[in-house]
C-alpha positions as CSV (number, residue, x, y, z in Angstrom):
1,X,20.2,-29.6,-2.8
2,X,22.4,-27.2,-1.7
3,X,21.6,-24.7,-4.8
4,X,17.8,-25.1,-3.6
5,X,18.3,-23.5,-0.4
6,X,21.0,-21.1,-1.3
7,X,17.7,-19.8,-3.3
8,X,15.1,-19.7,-0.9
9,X,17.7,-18.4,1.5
10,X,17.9,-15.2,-1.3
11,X,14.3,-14.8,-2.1
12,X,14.2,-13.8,1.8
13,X,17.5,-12.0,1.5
14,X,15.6,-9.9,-1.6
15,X,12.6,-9.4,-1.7
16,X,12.3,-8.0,-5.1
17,X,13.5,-11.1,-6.4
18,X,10.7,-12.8,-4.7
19,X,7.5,-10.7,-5.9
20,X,9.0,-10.3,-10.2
21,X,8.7,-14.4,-9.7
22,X,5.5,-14.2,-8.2
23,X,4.2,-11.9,-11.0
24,X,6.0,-13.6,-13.6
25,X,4.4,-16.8,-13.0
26,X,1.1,-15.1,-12.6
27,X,1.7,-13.6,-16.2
28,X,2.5,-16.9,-17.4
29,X,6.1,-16.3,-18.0
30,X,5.3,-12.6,-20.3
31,X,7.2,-10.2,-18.6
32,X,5.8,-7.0,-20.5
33,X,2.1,-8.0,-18.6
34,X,4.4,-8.6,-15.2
35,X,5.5,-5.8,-15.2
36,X,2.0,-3.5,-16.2
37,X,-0.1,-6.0,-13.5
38,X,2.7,-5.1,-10.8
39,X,2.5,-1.3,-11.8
40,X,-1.2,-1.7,-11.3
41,X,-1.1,-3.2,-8.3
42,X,1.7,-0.9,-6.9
43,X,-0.8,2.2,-8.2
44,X,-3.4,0.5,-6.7
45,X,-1.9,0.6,-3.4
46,X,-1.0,4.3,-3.7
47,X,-4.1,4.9,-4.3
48,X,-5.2,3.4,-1.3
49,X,-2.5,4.2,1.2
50,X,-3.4,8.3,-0.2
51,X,-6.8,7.9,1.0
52,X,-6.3,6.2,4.9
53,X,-4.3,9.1,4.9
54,X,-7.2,11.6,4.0
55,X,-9.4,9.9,5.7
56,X,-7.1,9.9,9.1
57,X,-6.3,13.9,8.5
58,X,-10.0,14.6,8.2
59,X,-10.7,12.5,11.3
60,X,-8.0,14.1,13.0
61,X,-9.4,17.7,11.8
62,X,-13.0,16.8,13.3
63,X,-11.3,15.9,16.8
64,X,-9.8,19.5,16.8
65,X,-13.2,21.1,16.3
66,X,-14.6,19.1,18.7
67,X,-12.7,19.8,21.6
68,X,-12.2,23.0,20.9
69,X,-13.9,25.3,23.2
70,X,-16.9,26.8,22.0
71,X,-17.0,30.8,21.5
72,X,-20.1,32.7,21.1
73,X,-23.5,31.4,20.9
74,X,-22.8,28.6,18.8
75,X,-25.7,27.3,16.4
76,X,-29.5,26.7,17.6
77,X,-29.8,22.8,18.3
């Protein structure tokens, strides 16, 4: 009993520990497609984050034309 919690006490401790078991059992025990589904989903989330962060720079971009103050006649409405 002791053992059991010493483990669940380390898979908080490390997480890394935590997600290779996740995706090993996923995979099914075959750590080659563990591996290339956790690089996927790790790409994946690159992917991802790389685009809030356009997205939040364009928004941010539009803000600053916005409030700028206008010069000249500006365009007919």
């Amino acid at each position: 009993m002791r053992i059991a919690a010493d483990a669940v006490r380390d898979d908080h401790a490390c997480p890394v520990e935590a997600i290779s078991s996740a995706y090993l059992g996923f995979a099914g025990g075959d750590a080659g497609i563990a591996l290339r589904c956790a690089i996927a989903d790790a790409l994946s989330d690159l992917m991802e984050a790389e685009r809030r962060t356009r997205e939040r720079s364009r928004l941010i971009s539009r803000g600053y034309v916005r409030g700028a103050p206008e010069s000249g006649p500006g365009p007919a409405s």
